[in-house]
C-alpha positions in Angstrom: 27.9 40.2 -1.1 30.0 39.7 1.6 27.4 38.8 4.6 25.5 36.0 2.4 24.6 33.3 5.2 27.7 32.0 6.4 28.7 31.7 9.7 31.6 33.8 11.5 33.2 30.3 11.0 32.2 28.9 7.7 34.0 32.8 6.8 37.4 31.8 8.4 37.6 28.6 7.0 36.5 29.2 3.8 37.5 31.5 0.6 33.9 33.2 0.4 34.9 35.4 -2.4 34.7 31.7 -5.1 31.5 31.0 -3.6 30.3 34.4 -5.6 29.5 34.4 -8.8 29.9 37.7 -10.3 26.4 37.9 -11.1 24.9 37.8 -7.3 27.7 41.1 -6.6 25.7 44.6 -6.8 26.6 48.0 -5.4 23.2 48.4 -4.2 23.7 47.3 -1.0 21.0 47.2 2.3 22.8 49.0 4.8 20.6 47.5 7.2 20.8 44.0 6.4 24.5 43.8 6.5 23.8 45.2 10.1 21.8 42.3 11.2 23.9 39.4 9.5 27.1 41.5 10.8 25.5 40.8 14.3 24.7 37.1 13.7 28.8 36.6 12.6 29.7 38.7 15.6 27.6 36.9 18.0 28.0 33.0 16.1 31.8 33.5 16.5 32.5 35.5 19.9 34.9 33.7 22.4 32.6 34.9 25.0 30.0 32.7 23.8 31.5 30.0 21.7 34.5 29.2 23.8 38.3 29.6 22.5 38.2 26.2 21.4 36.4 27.2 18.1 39.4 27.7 15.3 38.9 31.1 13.5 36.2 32.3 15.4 39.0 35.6 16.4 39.9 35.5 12.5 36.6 35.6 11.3 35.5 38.4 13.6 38.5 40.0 12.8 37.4 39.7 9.0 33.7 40.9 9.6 35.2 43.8 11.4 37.1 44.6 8.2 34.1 44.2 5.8 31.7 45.8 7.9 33.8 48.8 8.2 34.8 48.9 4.8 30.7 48.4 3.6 29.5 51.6 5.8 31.2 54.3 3.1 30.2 54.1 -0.7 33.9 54.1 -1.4 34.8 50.8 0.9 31.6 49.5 -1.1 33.2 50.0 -4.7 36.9 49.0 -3.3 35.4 45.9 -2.0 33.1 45.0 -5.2 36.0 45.8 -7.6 38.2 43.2 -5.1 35.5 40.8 -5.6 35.6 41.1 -9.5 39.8 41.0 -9.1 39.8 44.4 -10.6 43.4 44.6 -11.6 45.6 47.2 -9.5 43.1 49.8 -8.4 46.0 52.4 -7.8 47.1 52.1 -11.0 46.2 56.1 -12.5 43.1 56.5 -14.3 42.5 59.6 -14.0 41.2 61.8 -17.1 43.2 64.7 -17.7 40.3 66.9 -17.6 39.2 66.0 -14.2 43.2 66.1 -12.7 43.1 69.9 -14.4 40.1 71.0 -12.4 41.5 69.0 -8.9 44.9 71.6 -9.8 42.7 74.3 -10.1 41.1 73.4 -6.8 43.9 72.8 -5.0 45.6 76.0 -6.1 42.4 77.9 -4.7 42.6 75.5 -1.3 46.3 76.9 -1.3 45.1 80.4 -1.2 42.6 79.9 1.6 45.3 78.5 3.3 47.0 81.4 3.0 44.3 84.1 3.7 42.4 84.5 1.0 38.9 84.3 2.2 37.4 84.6 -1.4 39.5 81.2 -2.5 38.2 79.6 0.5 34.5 79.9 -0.6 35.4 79.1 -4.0 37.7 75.8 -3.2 34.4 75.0 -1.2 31.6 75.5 -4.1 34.5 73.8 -6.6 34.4 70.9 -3.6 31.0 70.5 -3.4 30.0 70.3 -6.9 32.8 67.7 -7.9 31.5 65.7 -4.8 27.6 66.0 -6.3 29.5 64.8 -9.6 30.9 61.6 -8.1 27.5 61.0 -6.3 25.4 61.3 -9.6 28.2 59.7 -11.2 27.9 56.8 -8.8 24.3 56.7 -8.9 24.0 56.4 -12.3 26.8 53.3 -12.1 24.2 51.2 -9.5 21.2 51.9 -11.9 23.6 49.7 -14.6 23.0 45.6 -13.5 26.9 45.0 -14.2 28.8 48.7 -14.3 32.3 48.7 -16.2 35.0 48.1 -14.4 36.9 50.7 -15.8 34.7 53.2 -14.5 34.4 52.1 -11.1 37.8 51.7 -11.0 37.6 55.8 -12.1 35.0 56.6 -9.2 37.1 54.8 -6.9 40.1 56.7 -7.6 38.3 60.6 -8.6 36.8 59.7 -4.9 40.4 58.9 -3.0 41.7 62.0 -4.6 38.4 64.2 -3.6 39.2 63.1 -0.5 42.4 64.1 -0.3 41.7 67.5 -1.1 38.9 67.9 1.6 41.4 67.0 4.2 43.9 69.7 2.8 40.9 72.2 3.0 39.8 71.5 6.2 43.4 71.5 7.1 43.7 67.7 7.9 47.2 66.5 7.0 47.3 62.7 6.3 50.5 61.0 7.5 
């Protein structure tokens, strides 16, 4: 939704998101395709090539940087589609009680791997991998809907930021 055929200027000057109606927004997204027409902004809005004259050819790369990045994970792809519906306050807590009961079980395993328990540690990693196959079928099965609720987007999106964070505490990553 976000690389429709504008140019990297026709981005910075305008507010693409009103130019979207909710109906042409889909999670199923061609990876490759936002490739190519990420080129074309980069290369229709360079300095190098169209001069520093150009107003909001820097903003609009800028801006393309952010998208693109944000597109290349299915998480940025969610964050940015719930954006683009103004999904209100995405870190507002969600979270079923059921799931946040296993995620404390898993993180009290993670804490006994941390501590030398090499049993926990091959547990905390099956408990990992299976809630991360539950989010992917989860998420799968929200793409196969043509307009997935909100609600449970906004869910995925937030079940996914807190998987996250409990990968990085296994693998011994410590956000700042």
């Amino acid at each position: 939704f976000f690389f429709k055929q504008k140019t990297a200027y026709e981005i910075s000057t305008r507010d693409w998101s009103s130019d979207v109606c909710s109906s042409d927004l889909t999670l199923n997204l061609d990876l490759k395709e936002i490739r190519v027409r990420y080129i074309e902004i980069q290369r229709k809005g360079h300095p190098d090539l169209v001069g520093d004259g150009v107003e909001g050819s820097i903003e609009a790369i800028e801006l393309a940087n952010r998208y693109y990045e944000a597109l290349q994970s299915p998480r940025g792809i969610v964050k940015l589609y719930l954006e683009a519906m103004h999904a209100i306050d995405l870190n507002q807590n969600r979270l079923p009680t059921d799931f946040l009961m296993e995620m404390m079980s898993l993180n009290d395993e993670i804490d006994q791997k941390h501590a030398g328990n090499e049993e926990a540690g091959s547990k905390a990693q099956s408990m990992l991998d299976e809630a991360e196959m539950d989010l992917t079928n989860a998420l799968n099965e929200l793409k196969s809907t043509q307009t997935p609720p909100l609600d449970a987007l906004i869910e995925w999106y937030q079940k996914s930021k807190y998987l996250d964070r409990l990968r990085k505490n296994f693998l011994g990553i410590e956000e700042i």
